[in-house]
N, C-alpha and C positions, 0 to 999 in steps of 0.2 A: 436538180433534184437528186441526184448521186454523190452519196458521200464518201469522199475518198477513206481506202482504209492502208493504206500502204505510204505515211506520209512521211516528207521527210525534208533537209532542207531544199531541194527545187522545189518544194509544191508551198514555200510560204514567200510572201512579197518582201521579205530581206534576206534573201535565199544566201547573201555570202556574208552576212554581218553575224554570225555566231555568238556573239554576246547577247542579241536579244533572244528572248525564246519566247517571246508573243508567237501563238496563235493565229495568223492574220493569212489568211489561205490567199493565192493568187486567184483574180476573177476569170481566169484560161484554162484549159485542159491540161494545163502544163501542170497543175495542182495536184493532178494524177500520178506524176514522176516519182517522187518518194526522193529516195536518197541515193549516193551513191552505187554506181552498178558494183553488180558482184562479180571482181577480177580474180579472183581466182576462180570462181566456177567458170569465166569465160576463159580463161588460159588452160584449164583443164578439159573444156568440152572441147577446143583446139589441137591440145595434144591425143583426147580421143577419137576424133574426126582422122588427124593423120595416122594413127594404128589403127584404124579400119582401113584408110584407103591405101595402107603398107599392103595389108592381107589381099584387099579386093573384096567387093560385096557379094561374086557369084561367088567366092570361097567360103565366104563364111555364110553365107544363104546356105550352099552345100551342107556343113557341117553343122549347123543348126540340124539341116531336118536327117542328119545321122545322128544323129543326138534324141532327138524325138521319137527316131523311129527303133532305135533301140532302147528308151525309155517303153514307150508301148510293149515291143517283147518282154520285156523283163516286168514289167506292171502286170500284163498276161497270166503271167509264169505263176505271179502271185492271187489270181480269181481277179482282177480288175476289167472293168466293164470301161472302155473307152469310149467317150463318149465325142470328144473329137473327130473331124473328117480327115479322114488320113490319105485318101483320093488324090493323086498328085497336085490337079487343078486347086486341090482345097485345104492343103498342106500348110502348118506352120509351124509355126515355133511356139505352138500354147497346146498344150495338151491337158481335157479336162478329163477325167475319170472318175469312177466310184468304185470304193469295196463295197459288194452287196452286206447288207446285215453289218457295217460295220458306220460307225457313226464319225463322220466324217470331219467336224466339227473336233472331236478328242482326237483322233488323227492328225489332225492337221498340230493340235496344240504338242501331242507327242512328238513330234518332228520336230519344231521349232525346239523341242528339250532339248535336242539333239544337234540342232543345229542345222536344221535341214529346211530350208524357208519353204513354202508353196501358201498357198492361200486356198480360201474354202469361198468359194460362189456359187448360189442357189443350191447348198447340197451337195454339192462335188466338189472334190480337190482340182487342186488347177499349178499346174508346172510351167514356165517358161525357160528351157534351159538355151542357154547363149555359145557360142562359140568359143570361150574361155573353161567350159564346163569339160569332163571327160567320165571316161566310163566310173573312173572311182567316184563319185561325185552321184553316178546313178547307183551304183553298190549301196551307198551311202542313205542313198530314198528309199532303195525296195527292204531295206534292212530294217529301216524305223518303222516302215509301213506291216511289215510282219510280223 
């Protein structure tokens, strides 16, 4: 009752004769397969995996939430109502906020002019900054944002 939509040669019953291109799907789950995997996104999420665990996870867990937590000051600084738990226990790397009176929506689109990516859910701006981020980078938000 499911139609595959991802198909490709594994998912047809002459899966290595490349000449044909009937349409002839395999009667197996195997029809779900599609096409070949994607190597370079698997060789690359490899080489990201190993420059995380160069760094270490408590390190850049670390540095994520210094990054968040002087995002918050500096969004402050600017009238921003955070709306995120900043409570150790409840701490992340996603900081949501609003400028009161300012429409968050144009905000959001102003920033991206700029080059400064965040996204807009239910009304609030929304940041996730990473361990590759640094303080120029939040210079860079509170700037557009004002």
């Amino acid at each position: 009752m499911l139609r595959p939509v991802g198909i490709g040669w594994n998912s047809v019953v002459h899966e290595h004769d490349f000449s044909r291109i009937e349409l002839i799907l395999k009667d197996t789950a195997v029809r779900y397969e599609g096409g070949s995997q994607n190597s370079a996104g698997l060789i690359a999420l490899g080489a990201s995996l190993e420059l995380l665990n160069h760094f270490g996870m408590a390190a850049i867990s670390r540095r994520v939430l210094e990054l968040t937590d002087l995002c918050c000051q500096r969004l402050e600084q600017i009238g921003a109502v955070i709306h995120s738990d900043r409570r150790e226990a409840h701490q992340s790397g996603i900081v949501a906020f609003e400028l009161p009176g300012r429409d968050a929506e144009a905000l959001r689109r102003r920033c991206l002019e700029r080059h400064v990516v965040l996204s807009c859910r239910s009304g609030r701006l929304r940041i996730s900054p990473h361990a590759y981020n640094n303080a120029a980078d939040i210079d860079r938000l509170v700037e557009a944002l004002a």
